[in-house]
C-alpha positions in Angstrom: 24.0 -80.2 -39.7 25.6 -79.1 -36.8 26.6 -75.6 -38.2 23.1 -75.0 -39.0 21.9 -75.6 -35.5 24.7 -73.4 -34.2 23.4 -70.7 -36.8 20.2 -71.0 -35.8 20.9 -70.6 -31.8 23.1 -67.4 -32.9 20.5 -65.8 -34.8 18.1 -66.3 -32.4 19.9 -64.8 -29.3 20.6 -61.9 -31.9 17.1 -61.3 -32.6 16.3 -62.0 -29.0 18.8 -58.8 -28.4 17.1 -56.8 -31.1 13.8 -56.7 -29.2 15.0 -56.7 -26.1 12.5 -52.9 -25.1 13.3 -52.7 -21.9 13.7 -49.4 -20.1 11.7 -47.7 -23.4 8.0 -45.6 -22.5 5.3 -47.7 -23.2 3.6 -45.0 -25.3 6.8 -44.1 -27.0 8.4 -40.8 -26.7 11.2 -39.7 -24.6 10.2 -38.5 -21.8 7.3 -38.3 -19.3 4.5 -35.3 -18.0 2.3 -35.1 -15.1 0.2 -32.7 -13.6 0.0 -32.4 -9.7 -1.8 -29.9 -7.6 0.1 -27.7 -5.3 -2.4 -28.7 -2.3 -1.4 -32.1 -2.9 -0.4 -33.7 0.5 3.4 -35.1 0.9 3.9 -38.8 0.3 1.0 -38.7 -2.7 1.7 -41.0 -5.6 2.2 -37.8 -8.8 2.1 -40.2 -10.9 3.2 -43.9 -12.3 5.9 -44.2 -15.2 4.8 -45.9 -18.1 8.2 -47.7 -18.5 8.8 -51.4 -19.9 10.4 -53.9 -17.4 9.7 -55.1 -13.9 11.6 -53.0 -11.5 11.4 -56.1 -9.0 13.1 -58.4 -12.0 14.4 -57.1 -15.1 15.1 -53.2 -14.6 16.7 -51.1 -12.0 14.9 -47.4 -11.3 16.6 -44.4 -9.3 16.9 -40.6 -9.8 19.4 -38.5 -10.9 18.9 -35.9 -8.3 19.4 -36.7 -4.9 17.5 -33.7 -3.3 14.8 -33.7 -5.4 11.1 -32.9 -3.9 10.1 -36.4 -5.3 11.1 -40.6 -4.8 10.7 -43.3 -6.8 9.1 -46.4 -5.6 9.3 -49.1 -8.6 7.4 -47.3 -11.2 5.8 -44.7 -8.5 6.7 -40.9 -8.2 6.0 -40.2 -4.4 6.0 -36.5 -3.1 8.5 -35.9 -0.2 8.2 -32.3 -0.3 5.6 -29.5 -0.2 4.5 -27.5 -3.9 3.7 -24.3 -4.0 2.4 -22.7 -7.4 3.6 -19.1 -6.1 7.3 -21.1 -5.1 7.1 -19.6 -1.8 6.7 -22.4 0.3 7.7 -25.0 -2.2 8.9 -25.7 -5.9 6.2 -24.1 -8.5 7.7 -27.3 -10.8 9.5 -30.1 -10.9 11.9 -31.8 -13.3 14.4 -34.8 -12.7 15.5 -37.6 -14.8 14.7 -41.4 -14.0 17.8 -43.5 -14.4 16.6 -47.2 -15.8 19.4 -49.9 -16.0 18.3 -53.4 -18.0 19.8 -56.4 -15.3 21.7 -58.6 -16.5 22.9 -56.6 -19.5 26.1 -54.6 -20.1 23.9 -52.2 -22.1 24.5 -48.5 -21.0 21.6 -46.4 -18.5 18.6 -45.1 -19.8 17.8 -41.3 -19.1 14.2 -40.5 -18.7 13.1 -37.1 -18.2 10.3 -36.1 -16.3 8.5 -33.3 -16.2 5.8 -32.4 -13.0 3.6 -29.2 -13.7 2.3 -27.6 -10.5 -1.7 -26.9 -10.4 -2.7 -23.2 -9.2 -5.4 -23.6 -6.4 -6.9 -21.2 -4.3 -4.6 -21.4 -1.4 -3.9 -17.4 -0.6 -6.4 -15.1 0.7 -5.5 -11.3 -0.1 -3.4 -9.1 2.2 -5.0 -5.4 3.0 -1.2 -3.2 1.5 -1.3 0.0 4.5 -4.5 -1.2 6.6 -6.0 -0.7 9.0 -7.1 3.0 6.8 -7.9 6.3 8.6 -8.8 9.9 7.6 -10.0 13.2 8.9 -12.7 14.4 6.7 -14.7 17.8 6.7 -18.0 17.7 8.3 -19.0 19.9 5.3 -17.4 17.5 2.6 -19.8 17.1 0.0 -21.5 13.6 -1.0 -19.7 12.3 -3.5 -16.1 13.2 -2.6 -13.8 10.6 -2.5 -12.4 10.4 0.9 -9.9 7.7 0.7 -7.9 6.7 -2.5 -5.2 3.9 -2.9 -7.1 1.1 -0.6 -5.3 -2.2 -1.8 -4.9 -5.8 -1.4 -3.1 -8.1 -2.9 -3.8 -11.5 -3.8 -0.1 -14.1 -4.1 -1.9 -16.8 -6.2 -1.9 -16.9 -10.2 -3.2 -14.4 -12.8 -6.4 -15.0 -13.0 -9.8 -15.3 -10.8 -8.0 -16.6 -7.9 -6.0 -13.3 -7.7 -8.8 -11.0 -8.6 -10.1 -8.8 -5.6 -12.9 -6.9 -5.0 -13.9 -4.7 -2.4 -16.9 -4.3 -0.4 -17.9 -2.0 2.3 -19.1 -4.6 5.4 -22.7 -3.9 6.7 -22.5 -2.1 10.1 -24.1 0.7 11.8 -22.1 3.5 10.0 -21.6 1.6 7.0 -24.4 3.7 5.1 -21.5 6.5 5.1 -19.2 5.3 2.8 -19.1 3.2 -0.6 -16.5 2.1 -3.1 -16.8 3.5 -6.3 -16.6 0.0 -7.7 -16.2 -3.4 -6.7 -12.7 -3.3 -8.4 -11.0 0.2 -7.6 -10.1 1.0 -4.0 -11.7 4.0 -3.6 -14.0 4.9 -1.6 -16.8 7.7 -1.3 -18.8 9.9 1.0 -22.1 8.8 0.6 -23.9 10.9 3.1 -23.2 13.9 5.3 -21.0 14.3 8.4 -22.0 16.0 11.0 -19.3 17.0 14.0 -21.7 18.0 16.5 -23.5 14.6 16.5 -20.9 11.9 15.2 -17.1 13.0 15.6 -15.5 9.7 14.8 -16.9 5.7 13.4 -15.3 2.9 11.8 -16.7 0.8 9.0 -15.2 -2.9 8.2 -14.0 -3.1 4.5 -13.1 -6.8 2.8 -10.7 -7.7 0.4 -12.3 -10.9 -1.6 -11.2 -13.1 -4.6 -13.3 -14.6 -6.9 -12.1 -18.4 -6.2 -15.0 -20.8 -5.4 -15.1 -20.4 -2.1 -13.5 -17.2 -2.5 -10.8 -16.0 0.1 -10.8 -12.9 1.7 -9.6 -10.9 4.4 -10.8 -7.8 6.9 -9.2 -4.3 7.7 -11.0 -1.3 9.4 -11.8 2.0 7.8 -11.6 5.0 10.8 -12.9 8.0 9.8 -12.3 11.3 12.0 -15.4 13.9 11.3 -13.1 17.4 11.3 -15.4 20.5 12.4 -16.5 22.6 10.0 -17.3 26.2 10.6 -21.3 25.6 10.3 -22.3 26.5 13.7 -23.4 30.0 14.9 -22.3 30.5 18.6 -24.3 30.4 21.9 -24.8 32.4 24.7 -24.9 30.2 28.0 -28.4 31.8 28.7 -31.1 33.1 26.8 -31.6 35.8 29.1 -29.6 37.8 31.8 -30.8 39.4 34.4 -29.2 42.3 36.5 -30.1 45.6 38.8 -29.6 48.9 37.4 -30.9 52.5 39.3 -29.5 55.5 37.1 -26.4 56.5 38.9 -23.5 58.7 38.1 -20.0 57.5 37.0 -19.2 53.7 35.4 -20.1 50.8 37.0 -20.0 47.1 36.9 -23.3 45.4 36.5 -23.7 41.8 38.4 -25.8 39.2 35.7 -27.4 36.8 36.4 -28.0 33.7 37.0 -24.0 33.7 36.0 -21.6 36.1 34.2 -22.1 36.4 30.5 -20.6 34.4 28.8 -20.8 32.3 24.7 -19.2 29.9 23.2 -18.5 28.7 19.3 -20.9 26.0 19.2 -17.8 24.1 16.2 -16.3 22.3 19.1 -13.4 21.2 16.7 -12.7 25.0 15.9 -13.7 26.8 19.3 -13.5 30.0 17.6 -12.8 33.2 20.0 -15.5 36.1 19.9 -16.0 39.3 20.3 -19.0 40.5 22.7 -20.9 43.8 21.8 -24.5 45.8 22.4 -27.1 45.9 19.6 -27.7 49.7 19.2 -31.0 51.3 20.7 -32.4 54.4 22.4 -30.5 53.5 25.7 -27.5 51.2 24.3 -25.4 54.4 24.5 -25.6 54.6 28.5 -23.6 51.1 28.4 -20.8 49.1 27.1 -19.3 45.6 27.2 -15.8 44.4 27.5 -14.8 43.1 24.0 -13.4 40.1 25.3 -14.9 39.2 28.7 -18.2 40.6 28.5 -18.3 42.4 31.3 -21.0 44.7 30.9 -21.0 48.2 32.3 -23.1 51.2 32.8 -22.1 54.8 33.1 -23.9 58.3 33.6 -27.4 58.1 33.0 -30.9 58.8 34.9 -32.9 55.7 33.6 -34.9 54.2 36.6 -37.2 52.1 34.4 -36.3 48.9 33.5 -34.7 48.6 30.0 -33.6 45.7 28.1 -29.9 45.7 25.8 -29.4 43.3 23.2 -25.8 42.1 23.4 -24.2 39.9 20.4 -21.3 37.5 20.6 -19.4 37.5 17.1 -17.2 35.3 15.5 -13.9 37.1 15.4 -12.8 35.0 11.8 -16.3 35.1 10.4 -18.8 38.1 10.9 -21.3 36.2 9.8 -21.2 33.9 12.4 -23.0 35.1 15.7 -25.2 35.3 18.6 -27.8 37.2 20.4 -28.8 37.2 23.9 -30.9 39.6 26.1 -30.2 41.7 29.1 -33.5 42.8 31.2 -32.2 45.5 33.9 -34.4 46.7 36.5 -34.4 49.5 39.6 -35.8 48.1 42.8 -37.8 51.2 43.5 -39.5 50.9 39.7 -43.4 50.2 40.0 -42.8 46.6 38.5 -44.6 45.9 35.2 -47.0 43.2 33.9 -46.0 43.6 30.2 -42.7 43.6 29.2 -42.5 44.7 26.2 -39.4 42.9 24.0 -37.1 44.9 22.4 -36.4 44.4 18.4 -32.8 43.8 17.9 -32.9 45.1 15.0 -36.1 45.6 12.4 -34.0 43.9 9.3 -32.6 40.5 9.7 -30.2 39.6 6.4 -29.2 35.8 6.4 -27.0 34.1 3.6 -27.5 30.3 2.9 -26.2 27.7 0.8 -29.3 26.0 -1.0 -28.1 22.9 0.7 -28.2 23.8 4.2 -30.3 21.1 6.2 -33.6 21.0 7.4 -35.0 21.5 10.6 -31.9 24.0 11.4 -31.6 27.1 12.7 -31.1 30.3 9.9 -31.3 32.8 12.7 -32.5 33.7 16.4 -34.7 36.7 16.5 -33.1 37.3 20.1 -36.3 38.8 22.1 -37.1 37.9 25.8 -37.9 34.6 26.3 -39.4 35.5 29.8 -42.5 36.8 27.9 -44.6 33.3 27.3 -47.4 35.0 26.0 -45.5 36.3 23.1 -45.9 34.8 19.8 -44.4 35.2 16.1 -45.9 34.8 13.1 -45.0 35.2 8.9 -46.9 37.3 7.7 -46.3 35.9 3.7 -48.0 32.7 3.1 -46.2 31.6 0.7 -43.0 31.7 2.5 -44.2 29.6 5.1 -43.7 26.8 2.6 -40.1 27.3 3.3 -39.5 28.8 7.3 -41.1 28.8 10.9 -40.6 30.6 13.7 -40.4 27.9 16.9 -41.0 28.6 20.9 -37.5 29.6 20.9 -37.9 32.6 18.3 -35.7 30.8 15.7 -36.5 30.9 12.2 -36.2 27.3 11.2 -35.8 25.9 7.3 -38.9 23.7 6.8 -38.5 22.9 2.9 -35.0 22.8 1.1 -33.8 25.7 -0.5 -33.0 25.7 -4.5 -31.0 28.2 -5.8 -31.9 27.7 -9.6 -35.7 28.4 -8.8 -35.6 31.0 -5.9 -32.4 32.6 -4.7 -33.9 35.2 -2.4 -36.9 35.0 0.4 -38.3 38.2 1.8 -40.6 37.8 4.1 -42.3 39.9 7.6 -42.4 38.1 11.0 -45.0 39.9 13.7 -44.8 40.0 17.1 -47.8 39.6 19.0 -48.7 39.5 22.7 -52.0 38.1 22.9 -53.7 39.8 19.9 -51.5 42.9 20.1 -49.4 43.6 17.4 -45.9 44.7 19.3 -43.5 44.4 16.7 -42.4 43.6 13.2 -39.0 42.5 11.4 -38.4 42.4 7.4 -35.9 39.1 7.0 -34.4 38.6 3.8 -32.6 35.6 3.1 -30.3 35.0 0.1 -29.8 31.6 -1.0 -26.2 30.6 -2.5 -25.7 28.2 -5.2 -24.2 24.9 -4.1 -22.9 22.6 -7.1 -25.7 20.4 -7.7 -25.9 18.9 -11.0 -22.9 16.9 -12.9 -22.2 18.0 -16.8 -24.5 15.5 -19.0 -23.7 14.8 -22.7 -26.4 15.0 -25.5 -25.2 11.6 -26.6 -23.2 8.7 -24.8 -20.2 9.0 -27.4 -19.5 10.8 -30.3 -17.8 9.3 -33.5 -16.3 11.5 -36.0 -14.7 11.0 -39.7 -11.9 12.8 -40.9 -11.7 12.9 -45.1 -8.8 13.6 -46.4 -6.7 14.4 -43.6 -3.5 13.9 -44.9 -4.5 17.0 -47.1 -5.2 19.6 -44.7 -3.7 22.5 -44.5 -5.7 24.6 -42.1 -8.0 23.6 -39.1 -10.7 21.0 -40.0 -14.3 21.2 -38.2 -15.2 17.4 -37.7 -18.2 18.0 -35.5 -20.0 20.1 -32.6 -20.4 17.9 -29.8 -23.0 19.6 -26.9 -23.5 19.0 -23.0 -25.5 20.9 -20.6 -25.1 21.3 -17.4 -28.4 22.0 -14.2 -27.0 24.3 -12.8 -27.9 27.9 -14.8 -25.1 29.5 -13.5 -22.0 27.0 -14.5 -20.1 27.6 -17.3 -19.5 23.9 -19.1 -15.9 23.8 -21.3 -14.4 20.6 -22.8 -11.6 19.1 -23.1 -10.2 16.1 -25.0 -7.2 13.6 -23.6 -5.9 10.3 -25.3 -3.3 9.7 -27.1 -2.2 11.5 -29.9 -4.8 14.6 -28.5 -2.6 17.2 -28.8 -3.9 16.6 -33.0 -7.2 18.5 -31.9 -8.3 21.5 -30.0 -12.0 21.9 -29.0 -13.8 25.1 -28.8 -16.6 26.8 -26.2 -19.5 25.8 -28.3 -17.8 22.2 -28.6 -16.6 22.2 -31.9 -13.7 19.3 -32.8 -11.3 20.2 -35.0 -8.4 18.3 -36.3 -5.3 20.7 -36.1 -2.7 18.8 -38.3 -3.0 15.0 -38.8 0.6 13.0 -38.0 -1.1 10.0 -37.4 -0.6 6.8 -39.9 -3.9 4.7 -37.9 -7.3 4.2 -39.7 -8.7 5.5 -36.2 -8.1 7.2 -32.6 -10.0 6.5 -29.3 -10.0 9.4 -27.2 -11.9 10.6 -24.0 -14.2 14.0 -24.2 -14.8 15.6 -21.0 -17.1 18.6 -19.9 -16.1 20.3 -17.0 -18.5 23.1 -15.1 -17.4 26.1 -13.6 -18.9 25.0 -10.0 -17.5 24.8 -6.8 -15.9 22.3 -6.5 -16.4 21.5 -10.3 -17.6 18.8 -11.6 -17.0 16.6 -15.2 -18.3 14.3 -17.3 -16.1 11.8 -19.6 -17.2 10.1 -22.8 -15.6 8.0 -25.5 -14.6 9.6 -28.6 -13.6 8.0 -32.0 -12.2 9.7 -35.3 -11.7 8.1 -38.2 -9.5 8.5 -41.0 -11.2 6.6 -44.2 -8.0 7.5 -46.4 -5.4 6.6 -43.5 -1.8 5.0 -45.0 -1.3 1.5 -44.2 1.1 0.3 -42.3 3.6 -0.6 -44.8 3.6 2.6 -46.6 2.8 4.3 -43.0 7.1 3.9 -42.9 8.0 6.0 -46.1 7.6 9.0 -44.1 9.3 12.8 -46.3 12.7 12.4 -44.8 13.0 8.9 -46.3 11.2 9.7 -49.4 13.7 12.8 -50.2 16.4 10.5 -49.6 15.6 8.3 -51.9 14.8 11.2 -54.5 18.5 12.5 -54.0 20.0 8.7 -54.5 17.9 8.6 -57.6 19.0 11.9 -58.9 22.4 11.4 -58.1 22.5 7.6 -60.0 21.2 9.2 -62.9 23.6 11.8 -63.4 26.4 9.2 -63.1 24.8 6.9 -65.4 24.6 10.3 -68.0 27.9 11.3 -67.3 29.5 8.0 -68.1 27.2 8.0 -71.4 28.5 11.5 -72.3 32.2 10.3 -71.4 31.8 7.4 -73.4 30.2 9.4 -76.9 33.0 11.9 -76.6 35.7 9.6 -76.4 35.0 7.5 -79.3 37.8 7.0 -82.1 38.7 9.7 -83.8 41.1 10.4 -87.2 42.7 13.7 -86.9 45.9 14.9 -89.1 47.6 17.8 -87.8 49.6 19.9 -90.2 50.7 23.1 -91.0 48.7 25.2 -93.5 51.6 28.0 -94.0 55.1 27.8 -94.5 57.6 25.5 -91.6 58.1 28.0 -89.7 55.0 28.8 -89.0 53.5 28.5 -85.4 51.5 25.0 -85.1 47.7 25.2 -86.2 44.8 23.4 -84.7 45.0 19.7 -85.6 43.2 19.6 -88.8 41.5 16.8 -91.8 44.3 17.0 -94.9 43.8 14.6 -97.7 46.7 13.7 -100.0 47.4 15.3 -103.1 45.8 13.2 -105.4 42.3 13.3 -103.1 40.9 16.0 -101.8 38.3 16.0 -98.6 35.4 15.0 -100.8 37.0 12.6 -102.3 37.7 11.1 -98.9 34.3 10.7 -98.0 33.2 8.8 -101.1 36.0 6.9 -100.8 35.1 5.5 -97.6 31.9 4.7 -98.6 33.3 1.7 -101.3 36.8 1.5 -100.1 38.1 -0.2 -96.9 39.6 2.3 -94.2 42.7 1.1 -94.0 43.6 1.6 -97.9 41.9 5.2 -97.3 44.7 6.1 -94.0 47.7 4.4 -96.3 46.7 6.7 -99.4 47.2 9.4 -96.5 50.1 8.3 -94.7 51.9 7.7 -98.2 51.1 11.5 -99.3 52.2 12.7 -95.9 55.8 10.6 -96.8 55.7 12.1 -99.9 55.7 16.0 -99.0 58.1 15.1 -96.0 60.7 12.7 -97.8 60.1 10.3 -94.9 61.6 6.9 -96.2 59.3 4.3 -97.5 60.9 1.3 -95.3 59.4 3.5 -92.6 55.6 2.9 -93.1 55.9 -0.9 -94.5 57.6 -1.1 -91.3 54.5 0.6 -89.6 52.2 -1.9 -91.8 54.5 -4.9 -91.3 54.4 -4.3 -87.3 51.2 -3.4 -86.4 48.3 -5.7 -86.9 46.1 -3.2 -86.3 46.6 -1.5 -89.5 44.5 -4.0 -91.5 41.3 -3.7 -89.5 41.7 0.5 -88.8 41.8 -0.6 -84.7 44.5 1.0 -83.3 46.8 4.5 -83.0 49.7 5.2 -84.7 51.0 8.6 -84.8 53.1 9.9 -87.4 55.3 13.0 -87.0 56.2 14.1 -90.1 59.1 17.0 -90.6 61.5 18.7 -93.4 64.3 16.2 -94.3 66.7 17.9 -92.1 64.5 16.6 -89.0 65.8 12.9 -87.1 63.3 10.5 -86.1 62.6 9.2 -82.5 60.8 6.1 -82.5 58.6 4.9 -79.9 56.1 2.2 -78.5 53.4 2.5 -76.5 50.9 0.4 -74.8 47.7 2.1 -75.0 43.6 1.8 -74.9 43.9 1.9 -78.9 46.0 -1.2 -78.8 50.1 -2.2 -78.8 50.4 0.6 -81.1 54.0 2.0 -82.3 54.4 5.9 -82.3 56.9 7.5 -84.4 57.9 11.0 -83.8 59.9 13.2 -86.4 61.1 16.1 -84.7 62.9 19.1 -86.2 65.8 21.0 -84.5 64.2 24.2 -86.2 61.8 26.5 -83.7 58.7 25.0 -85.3 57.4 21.7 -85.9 55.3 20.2 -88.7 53.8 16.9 -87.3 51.0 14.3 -88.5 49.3 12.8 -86.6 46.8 9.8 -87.4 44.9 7.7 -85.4 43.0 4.5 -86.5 
């Protein structure tokens, strides 16, 4: 009884040790996963280990690593150091192992691994790459240019809506000058015109914002530097001079007044340098003007009236750019005069315009004395008044824009009047210039095109006309096409699509079409474009391409003709009976080898013996003739019989030389395909030989 109890006591502390779970996860498995944000504050509880035991009784817990960003209180994983997704300010993960011992056990340690993924959160605003941005743009750019490319910010956080930017242009009081072309490119746009004289330099606020909820975002500036543009005409510093002139011989120096002549290029930016002259009248010949000073002189002349001399200031880099100003000289001892009467300039004004110039500008001065106040213009055509007006400053001034596709030229007459008298009259013709207006439009949004049988073509295929038009009557509209694998078709003028060659193994192509216009600058339009190719290889096969295939073919051809050469080896060299003897007298030359049947047979005889007889009686009927003509000794073939098994069954060589008795006999063996056959040779001493040779 006592054994039993001891028994019992053993098997229970052994079945106490078999369930002893200590140190094992709760939930099973073999290791442990949390997820902790990377905004999570140091000394937050990550997480609690689902381990059996009491760390306060029955287990001991510690880590592995000892600089690990975590601790371990009992069951508790505690942060000690910052995370940081992006791992710039902290580990983007953690992994460490848990030690757990069982107390009061000599069991071995327990490794627990544990793995800590690091949330992404919305903890990095973007950073402008280059800003603050300036440039110096054209005060003549058009609307629509892009001004500033490249603009970029970047955002550190995570693929993905955190690190997603988009770009705005801030509101501001020159904001409505620039835009970006979209909310996700950095480029941005002119959106309306510069103008130098009026606004030489602004800053807008751009912002660089993710989509995180609340987004993140950041601020740079945007300075933009208005370059002048050659779009002024210059100015004289007074409409009108004034100066004292009494015909008098040789050249003198006129003083002006109310100060020396003088104009200016009214493009600050450029300050272009001029070129002073007189308009040419009845008395302009009497004066000149210094080219560069404007000093104006007279020389020999009589004239005591008062006169008045149109003088011009001209750009030097652009005749088309000028002035006009008027010079009224009078003699002291002249009756003075009520009326003055103006002086034309010239009776045709010519004026060239783009059809965008701006309204309520300036086209040209008509340069008559302002000092007149009762003088008045007027256009004479009424339907041109639509378009110009004449102001208190004799400028003809654009009223209605210009529009070069409906009328490029205006010809109109302006009168002068003073009072109701008619003093004066000047033809103005005014050519308007096309200005790029209209962007190349496609008859449809995209075009999709099917290519049958391309892998047939030989020539040029037509797949389609495609068609855009462009507003402008004067532009010329060519296409182009750009992709990959576009070099496979060409595209005519009329917009014709045609598939050159086809290399191409895919069941389609997505390409780009784009129009382009001949304006200045040009403009384009861009569509998709699809072909097809119904018939298109698959993939698989897509890899046999000519070179392989040929390959192949020559491996093929060349195995067959091996295969058929063997075969033909093999048919020729097939066993063969063949008795060689001499058909004239012994000392005759050797003959080809030969069929000979024994006396008492001859060759048919043979034959129909072998049809009832067995081959090996047929060869001894032969060999035993052969002995007979040569007195070769009998012992000789039942040797031949006696030693070679092959005899029986007609498998086998033996070669028999066979010569006049005077002949000796040389016997040999040889190993050969036909078996251990056993050759004998009977050779005469005589010039010629007589031999037989059988084979079976």
């Amino acid at each position: 009884m006592l054994a039993g109890i001891i028994l019992a006591l053993v098997g229970a502390c052994a079945g106490q040790q078999l369930l002893d779970s200590r140190c094992y996860l709760e939930q099973g498995g073999s290791a442990e996963n949390f997820l902790a944000s990377e905004n999570v504050a140091v000394g937050a509880v990550l997480g609690t280990l689902g381990i059996n035991g009491d760390p306060l009784r029955d287990i001991s817990l510690s880590l592995r690593e000892k600089d690990s960003p975590v601790t371990i209180s009992e069951k508790k994983l505690i942060l000690s150091k910052p995370l940081d997704k992006e791992g710039i300010s902290g580990p983007s993960s953690v992994y460490v192992n848990v030690i757990c011992d069982r107390r009061m056990s000599d069991d071995p340690s327990f490794l627990i691994p544990v793995n800590i993924r690091v949330i992404d959160e919305n903890d990095n605003s973007p950073q402008w790459i280059g800003g603050p941005y300036s440039a110096n743009v054209s005060e003549v750019t058009i609307v629509g240019t892009r001004i500033l490319q490249g603009v970029r910010a970047v955002d550190l956080d995570q693929p993905g809506p955190y690190s997603t930017i988009e770009y705005q242009v801030l509101p501001g009081q020159h904001s409505h000058f620039v835009a970006f072309v979209s909310p996700l490119e950095g480029v941005l746009v002119l959106k309306q015109e510069l103008d130098f004289e009026s606004l030489r330099k602004f800053t807008v606020k751009l912002r660089a914002q993710d989509q995180g909820s609340p987004p993140r975002y950041s601020d740079t500036s945007f300075t933009i530097i208005v370059q002048d543009a050659d779009d002024q005409n210059p100015k004289f510093s007074q409409d009108v001079y004034q100066s004292t002139y009494c015909g008098m011989p040789g050249e003198v120096d006129l003083q002006v007044q109310p100060e020396p002549i003088r104009a200016f290029d009214q493009d600050y930016g450029i300050n272009a340098s001029l070129t002073y002259s007189i308009i040419p009248s009845a008395v302009s010949t009497f004066f000149t003007i210094e080219p560069r000073k404007g000093t104006l002189r007279a020389r020999d002349s009589n004239i005591t009236n008062g006169i008045t001399l149109v003088i011009k200031a001209t750009q030097k880099d652009n005749a088309d750019r000028y002035a006009l100003s008027t010079v009224i000289l009078s003699c002291p001892t002249a009756v003075p005069r009520t009326n003055i009467e103006p002086t034309t300039p010239r009776l045709v004004y010519r004026a060239t315009v783009k059809e965008n110039f701006p309204l309520g500008h300036s086209i040209l001065n008509l340069g008559l004395n302002k000092e007149a106040p009762n003088f008045k213009y007027t256009i004479v055509n009424e339907a041109e008044r639509q378009w110009f007006s004449v102001d208190n400053k004799f400028n003809i001034i654009l009223i209605k824009a210009l529009d070069y596709e409906s009328n490029r030229n205006h010809k109109f007459t302006v009168e002068l009047f003073d009072n109701s008298k008619l003093l004066a009259t000047a033809e103005i013709f005014i050519e308007v210039t096309d200005v790029n207006d209209w962007d190349p439009r496609f008859r449809k949004p995209q075009y999709v095109f099917t290519a049958d049988n391309a892998d047939q073509i030989q020539s040029p295929v037509l797949l389609g006309i495609v068609e855009a038009a462009d507003g402008d009557p004067n532009d010329v509209v060519t296409y182009s096409i750009h992709g990959e694998e576009a070099n496979l078709f060409s595209v005519d003028s009329r917009g014709g699509i045609w598939l050159k060659r086809n290399l191409t193994h895919k069941n389609a192509l997505n390409l780009f079409l784009t129009a382009s216009d001949s304006g200045n600058p040009p403009k384009r339009t861009t569509v998709p474009l699809q072909i097809r190719f119904p018939n298109a290889r698959s993939t698989t096969s897509a890899g046999w391409t000519p070179t392989i295939i040929g390959l192949l073919a020559i491996a093929v051809a060349i195995l067959t003709l091996t295969v058929l050469t063997l075969y033909i080896y093999r048919l020729f060299a097939k066993p063969k009976t063949t008795i060689n003897t001499p058909l004239t007298n012994p000392r005759s030359t050797r003959h080809d080898a030969t069929m000979i049947a024994p006396n008492s047979r001859d060759a048919s005889s043979i034959a129909d013996s072998d049809k009832g007889s067995s081959y090996s009686a047929i060869i001894r009927d032969i060999v035993i003739g052969a002995q007979q003509r040569s007195n070769i000794p009998g012992n000789l073939i039942g040797h031949m019989e006696d030693n070679n098994p092959m005899m029986a069954d007609g498998h086998g060589v033996v070669q028999q030389s066979c010569t006049h008795p005077a002949s000796h006999q040389v016997r040999e063996r040889t190993n050969s395909y036909w078996g251990n056959a056993e050759v004998v040779t009977v050779k005469d001493e005589s010039d010629s030989e007589n031999n037989l040779t059988v084979y079976f």
